[in-house]
VEXKOL-872330 format. One record per residue: residue in three letters; x, y, z of N, C-alpha, C, O in turn. Coordinates in steps of 0.02 Angstrom, whole numbers, plus 50000, padded with zeros to 5 digits. Layout:
<recs>
ALAXYZXYZXYZXYZ ...
</recs>
This chain:
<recs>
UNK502165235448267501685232348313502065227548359502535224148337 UNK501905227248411502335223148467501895217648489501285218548496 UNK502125213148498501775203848535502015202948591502625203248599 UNK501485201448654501585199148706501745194148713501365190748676 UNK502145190348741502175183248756501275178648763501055173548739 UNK501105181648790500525178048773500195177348719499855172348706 UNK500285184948663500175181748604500385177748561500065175148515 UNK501195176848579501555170548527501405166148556501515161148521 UNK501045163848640500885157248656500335153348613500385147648591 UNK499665158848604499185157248583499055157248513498615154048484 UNK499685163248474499785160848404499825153348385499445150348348 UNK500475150348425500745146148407499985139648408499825136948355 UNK499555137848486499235135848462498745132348411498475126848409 UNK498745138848364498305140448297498575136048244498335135548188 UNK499185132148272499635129648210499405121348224499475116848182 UNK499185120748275499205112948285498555112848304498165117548308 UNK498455105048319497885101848331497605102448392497425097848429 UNK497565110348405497345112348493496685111048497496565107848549 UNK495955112848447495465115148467495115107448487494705107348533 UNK495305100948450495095092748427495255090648509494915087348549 UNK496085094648519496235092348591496055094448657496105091248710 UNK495795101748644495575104448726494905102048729494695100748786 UNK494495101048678493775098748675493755091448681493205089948703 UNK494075086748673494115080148686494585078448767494645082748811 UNK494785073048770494895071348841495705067548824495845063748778 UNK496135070048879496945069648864496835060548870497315057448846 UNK496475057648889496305050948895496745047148827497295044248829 UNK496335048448772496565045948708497285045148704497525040348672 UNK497835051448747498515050448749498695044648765499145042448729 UNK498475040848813498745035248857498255028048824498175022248845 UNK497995031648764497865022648756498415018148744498375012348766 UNK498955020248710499405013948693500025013248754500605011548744 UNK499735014848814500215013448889499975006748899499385006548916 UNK500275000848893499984994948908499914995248985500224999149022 UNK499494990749004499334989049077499834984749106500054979849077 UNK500034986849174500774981349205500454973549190500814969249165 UNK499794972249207499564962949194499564962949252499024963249280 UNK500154962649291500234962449378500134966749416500544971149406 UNK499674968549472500104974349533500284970549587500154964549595 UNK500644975049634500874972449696500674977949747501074982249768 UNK500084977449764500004986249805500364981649885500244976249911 UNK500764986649899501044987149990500824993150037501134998450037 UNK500194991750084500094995150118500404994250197500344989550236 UNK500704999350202501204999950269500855003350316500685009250310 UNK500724999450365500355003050432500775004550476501095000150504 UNK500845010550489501365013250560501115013950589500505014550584 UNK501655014250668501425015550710501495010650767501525011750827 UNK501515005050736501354996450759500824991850776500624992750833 UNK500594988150751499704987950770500104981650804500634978550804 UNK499214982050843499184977350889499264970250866499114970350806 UNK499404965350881499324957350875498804953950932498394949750913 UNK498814955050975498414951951026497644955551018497274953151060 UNK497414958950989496584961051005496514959350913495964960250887 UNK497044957150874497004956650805496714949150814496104949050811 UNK496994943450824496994940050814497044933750898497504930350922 UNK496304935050918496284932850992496344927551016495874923751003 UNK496864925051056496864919751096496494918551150496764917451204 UNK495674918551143495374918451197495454912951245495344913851305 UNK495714905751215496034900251259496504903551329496634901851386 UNK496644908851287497374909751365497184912451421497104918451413 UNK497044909951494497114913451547497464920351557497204925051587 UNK498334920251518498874922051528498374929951479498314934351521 UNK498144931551428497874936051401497484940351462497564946351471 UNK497224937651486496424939851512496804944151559496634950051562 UNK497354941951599497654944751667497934948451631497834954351644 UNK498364947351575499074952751549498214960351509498294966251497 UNK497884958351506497394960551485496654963851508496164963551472 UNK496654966951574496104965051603495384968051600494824965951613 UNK495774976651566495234981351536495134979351452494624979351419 UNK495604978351438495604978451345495534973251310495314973851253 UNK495694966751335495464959451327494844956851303494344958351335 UNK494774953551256494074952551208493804947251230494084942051215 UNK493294947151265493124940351278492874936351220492774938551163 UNK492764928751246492764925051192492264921851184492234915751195 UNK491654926151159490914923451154490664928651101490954933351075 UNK489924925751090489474927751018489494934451059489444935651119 UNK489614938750994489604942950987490234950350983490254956350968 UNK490694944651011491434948951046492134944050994492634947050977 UNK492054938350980492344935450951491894929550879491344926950878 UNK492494929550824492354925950749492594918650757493154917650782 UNK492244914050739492974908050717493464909550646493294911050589 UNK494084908650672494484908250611494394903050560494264903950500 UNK494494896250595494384889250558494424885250607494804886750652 UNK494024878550610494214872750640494584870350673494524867150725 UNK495374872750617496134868650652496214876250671496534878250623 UNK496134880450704496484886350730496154889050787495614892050784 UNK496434888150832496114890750885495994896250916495624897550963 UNK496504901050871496174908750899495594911150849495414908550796 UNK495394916550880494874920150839494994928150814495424932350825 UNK494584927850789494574936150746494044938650802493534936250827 UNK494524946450810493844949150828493194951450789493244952150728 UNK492594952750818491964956550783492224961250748491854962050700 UNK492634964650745492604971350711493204969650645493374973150598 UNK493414963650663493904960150600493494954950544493744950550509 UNK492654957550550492464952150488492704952250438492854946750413 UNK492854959150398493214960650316493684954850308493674950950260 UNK494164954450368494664950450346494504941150366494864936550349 UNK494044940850395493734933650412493404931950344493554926750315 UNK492904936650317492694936150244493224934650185493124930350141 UNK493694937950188494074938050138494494929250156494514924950111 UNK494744928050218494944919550220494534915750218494794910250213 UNK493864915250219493184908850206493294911650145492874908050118 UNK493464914550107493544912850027494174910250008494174909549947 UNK494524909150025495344908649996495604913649992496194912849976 UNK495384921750000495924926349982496364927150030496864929950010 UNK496374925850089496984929250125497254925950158496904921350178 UNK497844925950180498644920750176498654925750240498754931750226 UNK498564923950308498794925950369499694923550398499794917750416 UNK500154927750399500604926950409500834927950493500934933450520 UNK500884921950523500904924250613501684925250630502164922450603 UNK501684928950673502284929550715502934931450677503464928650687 UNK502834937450622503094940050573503784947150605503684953050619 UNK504324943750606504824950350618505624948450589505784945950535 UNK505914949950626506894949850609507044949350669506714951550716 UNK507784944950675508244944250731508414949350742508504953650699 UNK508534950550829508594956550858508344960050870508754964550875 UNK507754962550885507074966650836507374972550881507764972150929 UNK507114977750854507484987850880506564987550884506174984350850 UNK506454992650943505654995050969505775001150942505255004350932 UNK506325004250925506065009650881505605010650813505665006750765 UNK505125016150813504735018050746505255018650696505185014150654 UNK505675022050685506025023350641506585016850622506565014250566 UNK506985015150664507395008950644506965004850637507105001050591 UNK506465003650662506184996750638505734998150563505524993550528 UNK505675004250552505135004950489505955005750447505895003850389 UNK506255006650454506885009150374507034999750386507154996650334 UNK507004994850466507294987050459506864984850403507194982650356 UNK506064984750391505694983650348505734985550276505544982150229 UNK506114993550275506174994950209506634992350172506514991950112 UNK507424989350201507844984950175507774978750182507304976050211 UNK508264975550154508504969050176508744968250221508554963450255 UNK509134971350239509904972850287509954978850301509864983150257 UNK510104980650370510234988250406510924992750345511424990650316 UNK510644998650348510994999850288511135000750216511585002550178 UNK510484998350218510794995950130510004999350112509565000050154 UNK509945001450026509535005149990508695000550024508614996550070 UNK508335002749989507555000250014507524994449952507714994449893 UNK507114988850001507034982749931506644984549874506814981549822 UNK506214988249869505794989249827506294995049768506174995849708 UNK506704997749798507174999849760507564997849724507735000549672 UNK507814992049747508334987549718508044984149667508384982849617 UNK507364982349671507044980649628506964984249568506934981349513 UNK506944988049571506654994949515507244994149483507204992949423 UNK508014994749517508634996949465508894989549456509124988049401 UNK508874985149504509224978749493508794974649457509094971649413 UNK508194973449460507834967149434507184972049373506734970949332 UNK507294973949384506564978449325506624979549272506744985449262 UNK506594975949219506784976749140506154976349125506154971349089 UNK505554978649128505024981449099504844988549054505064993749079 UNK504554989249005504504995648959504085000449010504065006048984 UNK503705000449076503475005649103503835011549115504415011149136 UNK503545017649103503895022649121503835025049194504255028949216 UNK503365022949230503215022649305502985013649319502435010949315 UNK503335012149329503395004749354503065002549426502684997849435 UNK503345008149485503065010549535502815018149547502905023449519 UNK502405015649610502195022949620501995022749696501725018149727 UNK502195029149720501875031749818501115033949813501035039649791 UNK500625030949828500075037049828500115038649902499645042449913 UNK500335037849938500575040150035500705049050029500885052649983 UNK500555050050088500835060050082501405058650113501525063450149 UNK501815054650116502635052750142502895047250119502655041550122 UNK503565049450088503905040850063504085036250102503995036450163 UNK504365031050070504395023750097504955021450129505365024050091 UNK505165019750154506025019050154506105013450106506655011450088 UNK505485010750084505615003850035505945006149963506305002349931 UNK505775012649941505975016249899506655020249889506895023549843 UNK506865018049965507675023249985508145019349920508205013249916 UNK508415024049877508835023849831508475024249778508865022249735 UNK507935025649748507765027249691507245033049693507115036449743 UNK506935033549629506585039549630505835036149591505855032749539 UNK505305037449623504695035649602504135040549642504115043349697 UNK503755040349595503145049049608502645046349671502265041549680 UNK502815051149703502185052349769501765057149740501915062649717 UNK501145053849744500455058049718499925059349793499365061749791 UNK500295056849860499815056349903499405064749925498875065749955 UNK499965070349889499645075849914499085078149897498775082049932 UNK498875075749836498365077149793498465076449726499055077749712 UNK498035074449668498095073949598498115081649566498355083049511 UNK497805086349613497845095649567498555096449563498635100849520 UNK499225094149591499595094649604500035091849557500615093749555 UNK499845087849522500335084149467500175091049399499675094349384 UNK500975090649371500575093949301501395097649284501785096449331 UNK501595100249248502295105349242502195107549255501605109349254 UNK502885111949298503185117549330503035124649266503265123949209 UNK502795128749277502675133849237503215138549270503635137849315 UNK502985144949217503415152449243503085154649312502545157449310 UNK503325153749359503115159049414502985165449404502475167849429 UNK503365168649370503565177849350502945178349300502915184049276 UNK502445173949278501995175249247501305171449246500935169249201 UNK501275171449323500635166549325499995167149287499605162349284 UNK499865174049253499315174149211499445168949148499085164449126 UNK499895170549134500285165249083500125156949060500225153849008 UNK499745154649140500055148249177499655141949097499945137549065 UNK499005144249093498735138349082498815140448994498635136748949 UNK499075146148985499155147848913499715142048903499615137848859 UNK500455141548954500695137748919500685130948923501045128248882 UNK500365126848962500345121148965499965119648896500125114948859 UNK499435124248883498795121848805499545123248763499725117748742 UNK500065128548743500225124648716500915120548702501195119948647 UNK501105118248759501225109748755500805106848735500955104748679 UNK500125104948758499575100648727499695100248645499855095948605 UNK499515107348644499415107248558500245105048541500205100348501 UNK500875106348555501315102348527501475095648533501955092848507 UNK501025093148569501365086648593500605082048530500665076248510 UNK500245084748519499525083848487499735081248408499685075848380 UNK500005088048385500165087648315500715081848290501195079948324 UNK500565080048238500825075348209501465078848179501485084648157 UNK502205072648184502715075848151503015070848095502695066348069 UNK503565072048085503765068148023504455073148011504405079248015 UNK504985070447999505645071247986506255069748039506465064248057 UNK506395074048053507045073448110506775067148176506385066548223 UNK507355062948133506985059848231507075061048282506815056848319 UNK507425066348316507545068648362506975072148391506835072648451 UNK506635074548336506015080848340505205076648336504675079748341 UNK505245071248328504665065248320504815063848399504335064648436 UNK505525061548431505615056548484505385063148533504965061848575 UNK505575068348531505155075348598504385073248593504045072048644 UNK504155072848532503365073848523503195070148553502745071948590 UNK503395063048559503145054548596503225056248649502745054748685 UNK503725059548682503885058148741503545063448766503635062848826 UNK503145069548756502795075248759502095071248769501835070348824 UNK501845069248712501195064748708501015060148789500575059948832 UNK501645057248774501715050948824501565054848898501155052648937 UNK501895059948909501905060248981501255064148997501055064249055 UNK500895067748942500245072048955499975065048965499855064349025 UNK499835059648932499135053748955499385051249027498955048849064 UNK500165051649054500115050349116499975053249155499635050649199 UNK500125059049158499775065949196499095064049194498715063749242 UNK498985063049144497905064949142497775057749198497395057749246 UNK498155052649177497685047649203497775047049273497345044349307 UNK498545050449309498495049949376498225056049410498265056549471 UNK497895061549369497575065949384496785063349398496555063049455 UNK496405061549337495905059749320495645049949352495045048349348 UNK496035046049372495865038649384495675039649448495225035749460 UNK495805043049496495695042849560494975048649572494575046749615 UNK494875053049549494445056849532494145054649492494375058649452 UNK493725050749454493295048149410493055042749428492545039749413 UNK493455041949459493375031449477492775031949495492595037249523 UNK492275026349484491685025849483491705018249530491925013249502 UNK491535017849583491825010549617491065005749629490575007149663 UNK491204999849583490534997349587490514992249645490284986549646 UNK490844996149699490504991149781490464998049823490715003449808 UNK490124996349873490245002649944490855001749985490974997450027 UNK491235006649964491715008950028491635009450092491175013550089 UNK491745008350167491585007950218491945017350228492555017650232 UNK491635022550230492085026550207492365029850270491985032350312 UNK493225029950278493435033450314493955038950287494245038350233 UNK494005042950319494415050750266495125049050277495515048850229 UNK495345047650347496085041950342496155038950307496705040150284 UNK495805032850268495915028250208495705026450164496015022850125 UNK495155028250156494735028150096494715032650044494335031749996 UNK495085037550048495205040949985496015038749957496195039849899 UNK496395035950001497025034949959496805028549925497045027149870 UNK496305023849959496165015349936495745018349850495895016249794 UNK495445021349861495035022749799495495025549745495525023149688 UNK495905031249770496505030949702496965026849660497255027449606 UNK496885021549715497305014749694496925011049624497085008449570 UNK496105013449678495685007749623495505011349580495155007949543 UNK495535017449557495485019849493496045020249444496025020849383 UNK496645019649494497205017849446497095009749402497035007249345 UNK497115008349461497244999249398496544999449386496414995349342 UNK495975002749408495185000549355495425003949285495195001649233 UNK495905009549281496155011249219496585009649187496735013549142 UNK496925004149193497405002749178498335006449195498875004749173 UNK498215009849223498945013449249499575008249227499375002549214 UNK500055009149223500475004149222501015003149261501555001349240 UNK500845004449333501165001249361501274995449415500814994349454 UNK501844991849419501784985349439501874985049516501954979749545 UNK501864990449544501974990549635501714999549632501905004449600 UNK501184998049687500915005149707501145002149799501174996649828 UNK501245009149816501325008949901500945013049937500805018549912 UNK500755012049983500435016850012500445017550093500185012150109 UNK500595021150155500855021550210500175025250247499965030850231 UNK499855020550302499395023150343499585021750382499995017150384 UNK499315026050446499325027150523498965030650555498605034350521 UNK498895031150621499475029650674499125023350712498565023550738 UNK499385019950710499275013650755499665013450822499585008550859 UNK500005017550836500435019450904500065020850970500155025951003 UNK499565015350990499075015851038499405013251095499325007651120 UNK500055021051127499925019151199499535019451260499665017351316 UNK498955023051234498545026051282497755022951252497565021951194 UNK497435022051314496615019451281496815018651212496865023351171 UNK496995009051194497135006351144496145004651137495825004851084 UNK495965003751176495055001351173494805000951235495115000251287 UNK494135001651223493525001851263493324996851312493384991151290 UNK493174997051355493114990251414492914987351343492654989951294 UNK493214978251364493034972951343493074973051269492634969951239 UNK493654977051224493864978451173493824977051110494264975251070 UNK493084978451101492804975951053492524983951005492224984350952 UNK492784989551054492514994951030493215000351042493654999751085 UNK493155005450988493865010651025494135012450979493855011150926 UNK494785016150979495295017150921495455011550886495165011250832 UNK495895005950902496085001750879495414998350841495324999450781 UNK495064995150869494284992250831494184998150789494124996150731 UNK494145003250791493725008850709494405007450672494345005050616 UNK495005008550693495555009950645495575002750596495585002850535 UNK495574997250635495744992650595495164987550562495304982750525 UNK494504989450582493864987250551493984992250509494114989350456 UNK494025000450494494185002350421494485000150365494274998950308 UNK495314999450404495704996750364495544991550324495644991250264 UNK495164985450376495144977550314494354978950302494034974150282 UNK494034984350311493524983850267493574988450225493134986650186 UNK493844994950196494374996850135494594992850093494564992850031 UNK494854988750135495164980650084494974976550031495054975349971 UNK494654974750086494024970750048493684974650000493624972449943 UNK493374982150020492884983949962493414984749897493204982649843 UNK493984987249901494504988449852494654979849804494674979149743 UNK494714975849845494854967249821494294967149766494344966749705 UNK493394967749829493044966849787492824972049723492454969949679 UNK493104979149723492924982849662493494979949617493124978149571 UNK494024978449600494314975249546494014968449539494154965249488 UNK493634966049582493284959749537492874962849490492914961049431 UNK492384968449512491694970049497492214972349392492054971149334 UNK492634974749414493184977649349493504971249311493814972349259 UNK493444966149330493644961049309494464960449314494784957849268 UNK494844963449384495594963649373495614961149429495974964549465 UNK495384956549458495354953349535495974947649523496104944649575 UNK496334945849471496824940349455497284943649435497794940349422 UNK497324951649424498054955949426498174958849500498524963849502 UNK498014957249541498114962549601498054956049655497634951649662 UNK498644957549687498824956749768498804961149823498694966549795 UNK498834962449891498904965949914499164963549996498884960450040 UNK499884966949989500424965650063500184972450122500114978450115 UNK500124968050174499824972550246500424970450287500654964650289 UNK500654975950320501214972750371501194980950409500884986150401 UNK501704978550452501594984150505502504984150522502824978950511 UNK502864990350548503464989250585503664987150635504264987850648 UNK503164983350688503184979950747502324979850777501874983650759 UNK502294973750830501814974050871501724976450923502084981450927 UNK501444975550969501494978951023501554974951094501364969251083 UNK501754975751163502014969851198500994966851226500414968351211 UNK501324962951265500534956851269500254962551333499694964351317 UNK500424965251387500074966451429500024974051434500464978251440 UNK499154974651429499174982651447499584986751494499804982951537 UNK499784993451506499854997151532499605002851579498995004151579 UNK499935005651611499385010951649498865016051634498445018951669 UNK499095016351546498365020951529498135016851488498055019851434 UNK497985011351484497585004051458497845007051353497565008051299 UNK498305007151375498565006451306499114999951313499164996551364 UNK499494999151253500234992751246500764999251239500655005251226 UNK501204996751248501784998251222502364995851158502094991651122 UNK502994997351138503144993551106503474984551096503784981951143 UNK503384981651048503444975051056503774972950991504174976050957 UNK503504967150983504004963750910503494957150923503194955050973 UNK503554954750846503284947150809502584949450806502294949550860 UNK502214951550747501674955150722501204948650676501264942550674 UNK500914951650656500344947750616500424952250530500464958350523 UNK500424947750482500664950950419500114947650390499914942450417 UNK499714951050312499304948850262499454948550202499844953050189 UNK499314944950153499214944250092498754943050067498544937350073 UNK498454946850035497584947250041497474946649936497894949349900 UNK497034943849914497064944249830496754937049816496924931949847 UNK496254937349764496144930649703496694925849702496664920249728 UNK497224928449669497814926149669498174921949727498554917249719 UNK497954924749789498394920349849498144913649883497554911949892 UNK498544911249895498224906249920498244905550001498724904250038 UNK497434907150017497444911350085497394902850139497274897050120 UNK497504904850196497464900450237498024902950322498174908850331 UNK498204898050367498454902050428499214898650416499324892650409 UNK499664903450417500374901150402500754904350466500624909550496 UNK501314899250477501654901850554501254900350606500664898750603 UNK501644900850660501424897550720501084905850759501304911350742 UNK500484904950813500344909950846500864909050908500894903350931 UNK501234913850934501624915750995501164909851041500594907451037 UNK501874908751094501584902251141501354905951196501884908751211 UNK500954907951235500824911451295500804909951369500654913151419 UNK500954905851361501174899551419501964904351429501934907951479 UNK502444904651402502854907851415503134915251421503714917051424 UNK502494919451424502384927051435502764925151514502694920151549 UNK503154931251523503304931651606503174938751630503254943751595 UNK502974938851690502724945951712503324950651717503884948251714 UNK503214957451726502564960451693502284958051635502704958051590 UNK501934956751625501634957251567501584963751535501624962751475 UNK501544968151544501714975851499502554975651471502834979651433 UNK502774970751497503484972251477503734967351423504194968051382 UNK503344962651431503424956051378503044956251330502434956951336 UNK503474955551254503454952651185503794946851179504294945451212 UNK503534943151136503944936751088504404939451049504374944251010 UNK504934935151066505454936251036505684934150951505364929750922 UNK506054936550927506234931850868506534926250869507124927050883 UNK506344919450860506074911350866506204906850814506294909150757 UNK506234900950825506334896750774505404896450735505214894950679 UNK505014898750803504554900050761504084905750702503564905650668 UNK504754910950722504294915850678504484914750604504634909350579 UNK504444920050575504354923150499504634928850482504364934350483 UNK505374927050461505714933050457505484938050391505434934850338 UNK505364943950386504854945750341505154947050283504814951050251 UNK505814945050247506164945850206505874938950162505964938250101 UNK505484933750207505234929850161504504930550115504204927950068 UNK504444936750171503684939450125504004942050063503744941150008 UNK504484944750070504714949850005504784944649967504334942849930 UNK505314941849971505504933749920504774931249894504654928649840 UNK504504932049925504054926349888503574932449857503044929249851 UNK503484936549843503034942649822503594943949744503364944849688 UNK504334943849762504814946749714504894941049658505004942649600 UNK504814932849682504974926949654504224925449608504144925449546 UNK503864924549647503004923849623502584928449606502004927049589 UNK502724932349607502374936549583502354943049533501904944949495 UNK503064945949547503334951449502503824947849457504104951049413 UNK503994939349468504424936949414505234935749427505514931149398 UNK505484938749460505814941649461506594936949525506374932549561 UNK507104937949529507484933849559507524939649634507654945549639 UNK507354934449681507414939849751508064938449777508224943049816 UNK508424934749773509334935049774509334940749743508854943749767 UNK509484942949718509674949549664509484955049716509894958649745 UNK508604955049729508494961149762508584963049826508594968749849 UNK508664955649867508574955549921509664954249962509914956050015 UNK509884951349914510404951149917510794945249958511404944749969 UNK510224940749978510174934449988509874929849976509644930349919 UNK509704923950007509094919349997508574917950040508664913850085 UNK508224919750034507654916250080507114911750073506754913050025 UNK506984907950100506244902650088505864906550054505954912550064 UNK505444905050012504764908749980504474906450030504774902550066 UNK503624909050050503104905250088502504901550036502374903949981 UNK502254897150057501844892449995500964898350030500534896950072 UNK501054904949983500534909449977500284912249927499824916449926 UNK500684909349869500594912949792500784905849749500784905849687 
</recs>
């Protein structure tokens, strides 16, 4: 009598604890994955978003002219107050993030870049992903230089493209989809496929005892099916007890986030990369309160927010931060197809329970814009915020951790955590 491979798959089965395990939920694998305690989610907006329709200087003459189709005026209905001592405003379509600072959550970082600044997308997004031109991504350095934690995924990409923050190490991008996680099977036998993954299940299921070599496969078999399930299953299950403002650009990667840490996932930095903010053309609508830029970035910080506020509703609103930054701004004066072009010294967030929100850094002086105005950005200043101090103080306060080590120098922390 002769056996197909499929019948020694499903023999084997019969020997272990398959039927307890395909009928129950791979869940139970991952109860003893402790939770990181901390996250650090970094959402990277490309492209370059705007600063001037972000965060309005309706005081300036010098706006209105460098500005004359796209310019927000500065009355009920078109403009927010920030606070008292601050004299620019939020636009209407930036309440999420006006809400989130009348509570204390969010730490506005002004006039945020590096000496020299490059208007390229690409050099300036890999300047962000290091410390220094050259050298591995910080969030990397972190992982191999400073990370002595028991996680087996410490970080993670949910983005459908990596980070350059990640250049030099290796950490899982799930942005393509969760059907997509799982082992590589036999190609040459796709009928095969789900015979053999059940049984892995069933071996990784059954209980062993002798060789420790043959116990330490089983753990580590066990172990990686409850991670599979849960970054399969947390983003797909998640049950989010606020309303999402829902957009298909960002609201399905924000919700995987929040079913990760509503489940405990364990890891201590998730990243995630949206775009395109590269509005050279109709950046907005007469009197710019309506348009690409207004839907793109009223999604974005109201995503935010509902994400901030569903880990309260979960009770994890004091493990989670969340870093917003962009690879450059854009220059102060529209252009010929009422879009910007590229620029430098951006507007950066730190948004979380945890932060201690308020307006840090100086806003660009506009008194010293010189015409064109399409051609002028702020430069890097004794007043900006070189953004290596966002990292420092995210790497020092928050992940624990020494940012000399990762960063490979020193920098000021900012008083935001």
């Amino acid at each position: 009598m002769t056996h197909s491979r499929r019948d020694f798959l499903l023999g084997g089965l019969s020997t272990g604890a398959a039927i307890p395990l395909l009928q129950g939920s791979l869940w139970g694998m991952a109860d003893n994955i402790a939770s990181s305690g901390k996250t650090l989610v970094v959402i990277q907006v490309d492209g370059g978003w705007d600063y001037f329709n972000q965060i309005v200087p309706g005081y300036s003459p010098e706006y209105y002219a460098a500005r004359p189709d796209i310019g927000i005026p500065d009355k009920v209905g078109s403009t927010l107050p920030i606070a008292k001592s601050v004299a620019e405003k939020w636009p209407v379509f930036a309440k999420p993030w006006k809400d989130l600072y009348d509570r204390g959550d969010l730490a506005v970082l002004n006039n945020v870049g590096y000496p020299n600044p490059n208007l390229s997308h690409f050099q300036s997004q890999a300047r962000w992903g290091s410390a220094s031109p050259g050298t591995d991504g910080w969030l990397a350095n972190y992982l191999r230089k400073a990370y002595r934690g028991p996680q087996t995924i410490p970080a993670l990409e949910v983005s459908m493209v990596t980070a350059a923050a990640f250049e030099g190490a290796r950490v899982p991008l799930i942005g393509l989809g969760p059907s997509l996680l799982g082992f590589q099977t036999d190609p040459r036998t796709p009928a095969d496929n789900k015979v053999e993954v059940l049984a892995l299940e069933a071996a990784a299921s059954t209980p062993r005892s002798g060789a420790a070599n043959l116990l330490y496969t089983t753990n580590v078999m066990r172990h990686t099916f409850g991670i599979i399930s849960l970054l399969r299953n947390a983003a797909r299950y998640h049950r989010p007890r606020v309303q999402y403002p829902f957009d298909r650009m960002i609201t399905p990667f924000v919700l995987r986030i929040a079913g990760l840490i509503a489940q405990g996932f364990p890891s201590h930095v998730i990243y995630l990369r949206l775009g395109s903010f590269d509005d050279h053309a109709k950046l907005a609508d007469k009197g710019g309160t309506t348009g690409k830029f207004a839907h793109r970035l009223g999604s974005l910080a109201g995503n935010i927010k509902a994400f901030l506020d569903d880990m309260k509703a979960y009770g994890k609103s004091n493990e989670v931060v969340v870093l917003v930054h962009s690879e450059f701004s854009r220059r102060f004066g529209q252009n010929g197809s009422i879009g910007t072009d590229h620029g430098h010294g951006g507007v950066a967030y730190l948004a979380g329970a945890p932060v201690r929100g308020g307006w840090h850094g100086k806003y660009p002086d506009l008194t010293k814009a010189t015409k064109p105005y399409a051609d002028w950005y702020p430069d890097f200043g004794k007043d900006s915020i070189d953004y290596r101090r966002l990292y420092a103080t995210v790497l020092e306060k928050w992940l624990g951790v020494s940012s000399k080590l990762v960063l490979g120098a020193t920098y000021p922390t900012l008083p935001i955590l």
